[in-house]
C-alpha positions as CSV (number, residue, x, y, z in Angstrom):
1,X,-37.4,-12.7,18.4
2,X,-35.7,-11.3,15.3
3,X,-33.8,-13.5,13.3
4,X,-31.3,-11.5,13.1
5,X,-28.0,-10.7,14.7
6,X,-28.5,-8.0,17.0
7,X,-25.7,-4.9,17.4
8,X,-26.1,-3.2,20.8
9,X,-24.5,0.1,18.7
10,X,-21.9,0.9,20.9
11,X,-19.5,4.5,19.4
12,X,-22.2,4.0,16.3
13,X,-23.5,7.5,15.0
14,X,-26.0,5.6,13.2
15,X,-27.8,3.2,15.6
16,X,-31.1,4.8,15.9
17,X,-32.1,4.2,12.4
18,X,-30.7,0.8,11.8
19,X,-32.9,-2.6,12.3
20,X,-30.1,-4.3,13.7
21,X,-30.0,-2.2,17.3
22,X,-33.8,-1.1,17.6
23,X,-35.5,-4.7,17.0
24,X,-36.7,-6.0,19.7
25,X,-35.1,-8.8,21.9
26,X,-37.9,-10.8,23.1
27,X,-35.5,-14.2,24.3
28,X,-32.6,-14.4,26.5
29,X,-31.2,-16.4,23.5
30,X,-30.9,-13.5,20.7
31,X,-26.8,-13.1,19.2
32,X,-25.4,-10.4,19.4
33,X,-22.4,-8.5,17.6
34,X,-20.5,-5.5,17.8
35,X,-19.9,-4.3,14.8
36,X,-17.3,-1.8,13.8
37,X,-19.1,1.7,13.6
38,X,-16.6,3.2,11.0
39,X,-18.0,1.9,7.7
40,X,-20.0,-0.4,8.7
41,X,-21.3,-3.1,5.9
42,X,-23.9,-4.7,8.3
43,X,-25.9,-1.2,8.6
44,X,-29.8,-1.7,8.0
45,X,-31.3,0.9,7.6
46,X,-35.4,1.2,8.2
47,X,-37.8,3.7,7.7
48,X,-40.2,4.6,10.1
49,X,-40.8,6.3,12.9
50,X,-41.0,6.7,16.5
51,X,-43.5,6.0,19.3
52,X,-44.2,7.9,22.0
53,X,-41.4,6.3,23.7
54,X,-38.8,6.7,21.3
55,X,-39.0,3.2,20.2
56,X,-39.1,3.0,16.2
57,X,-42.2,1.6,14.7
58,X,-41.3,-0.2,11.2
59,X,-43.2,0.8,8.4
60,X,-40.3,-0.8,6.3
61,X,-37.3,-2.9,6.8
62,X,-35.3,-3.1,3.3
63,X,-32.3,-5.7,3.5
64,X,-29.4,-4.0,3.3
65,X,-27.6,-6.1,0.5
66,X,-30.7,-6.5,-2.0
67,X,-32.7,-3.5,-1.4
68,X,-35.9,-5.6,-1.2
69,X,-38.8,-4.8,1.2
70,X,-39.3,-7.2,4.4
């Protein structure tokens, strides 16, 4: 499970590059958030790329408020 909270990106334009909605849930116990999509301060952005089924595979996770690699 990520320890994270989890957005599920609804009206977000950038959800399919940030950590926080395309991690992987792997408990019935994850938190979740919406999180306003306009200007957004909890955006975390990863780099990456996809798998054959459009799932993002992490090559790197930065944190959004330091910059540092995860």
């Amino acid at each position: 499970m990520p320890d994270i909270t989890m957005c599920p990106g609804a009206g977000c334009n950038k959800k399919d590059t940030c950590y926080r909605h395309t991690a992987t849930q792997t408990t019935p116990y994850q938190v979740w958030a919406q999180y306003g999509p306009e200007n957004c301060t909890h955006y975390w952005p990863i780099d990456g790329r996809r798998d054959v089924d459009g799932k993002w595979e992490m090559d790197v996770i930065r944190d959004p408020n330091s910059g540092i690699v995860l």
